[in-house]
N, C-alpha and C positions, 0 to 999 in steps of 0.2 A: 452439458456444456463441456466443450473440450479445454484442455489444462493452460492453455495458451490463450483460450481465451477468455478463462479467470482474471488472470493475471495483465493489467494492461502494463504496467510499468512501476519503476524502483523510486521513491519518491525521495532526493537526496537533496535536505534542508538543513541549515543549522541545529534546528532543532530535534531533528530526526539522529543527526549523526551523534548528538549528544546523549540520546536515548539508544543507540546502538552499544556505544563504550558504557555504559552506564547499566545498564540492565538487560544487553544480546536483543534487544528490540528492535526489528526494520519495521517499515511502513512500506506501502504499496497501495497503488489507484489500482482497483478495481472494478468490475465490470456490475453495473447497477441490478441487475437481480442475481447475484452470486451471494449467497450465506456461507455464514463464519465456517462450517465442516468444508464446503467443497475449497474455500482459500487455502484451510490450513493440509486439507491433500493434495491441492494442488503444490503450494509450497514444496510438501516434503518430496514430493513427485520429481520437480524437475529439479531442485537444488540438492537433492539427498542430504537434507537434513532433518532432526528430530525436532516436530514443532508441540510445543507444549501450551500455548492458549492464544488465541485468534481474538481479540478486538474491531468488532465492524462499524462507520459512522458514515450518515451521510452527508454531504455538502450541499451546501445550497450555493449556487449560482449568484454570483451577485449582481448589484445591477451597477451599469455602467452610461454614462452620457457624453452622448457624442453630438455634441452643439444641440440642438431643441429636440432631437430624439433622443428616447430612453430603451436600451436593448438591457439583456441578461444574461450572462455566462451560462453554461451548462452546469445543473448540477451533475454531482459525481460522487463516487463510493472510496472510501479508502478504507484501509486496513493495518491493524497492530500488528503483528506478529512475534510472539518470544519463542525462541528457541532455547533447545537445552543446553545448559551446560558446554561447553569445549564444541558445538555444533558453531558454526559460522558460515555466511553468503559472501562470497566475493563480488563485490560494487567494483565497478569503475571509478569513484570518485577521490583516489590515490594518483589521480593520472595529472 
């Protein structure tokens, strides 16, 4: 799997950004059969940083009703990421 499509997107939530200042933690939706080693190279790959332990969980889909029918969201994969020390990812969400 190629490194781009590891990685779907930067997951930027209050409590995400509070676990970023707090302990150098990002979060990231990932791609449903990607395991914790190919995340955390993909990681250092395209941000050039040191990643020091990969957290993986999966979501479930919830369910949803729209008048007398019942649908379900997609599940999905997300990811912890701690990086080392003085390492840091530049987000957009300073903008």
């Amino acid at each position: 799997m190629e490194l781009h499509q590891v990685i779907k997107k930067s997951l930027i939530t209050e409590k995400s950004t509070i676990a970023r200042d707090a302990a150098n933690q990002y979060n990231f939706a990932v791609h449903v059969k990607a395991n914790r080693i190919e995340v955390g190279r993909a990681v250092e790959k395209l941000f050039k940083v040191k990643v020091l332990s990969v957290r993986v969980m999966n979501v479930r889909g919830k369910k949803k009703r729209s008048g007398r029918m019942m649908g379900e969201r997609s599940s999905w994969k997300k990811a912890i990421v701690t990086l080392a020390p003085g390492s840091r990812i530049e987000t957009g969400d300073g903008v």
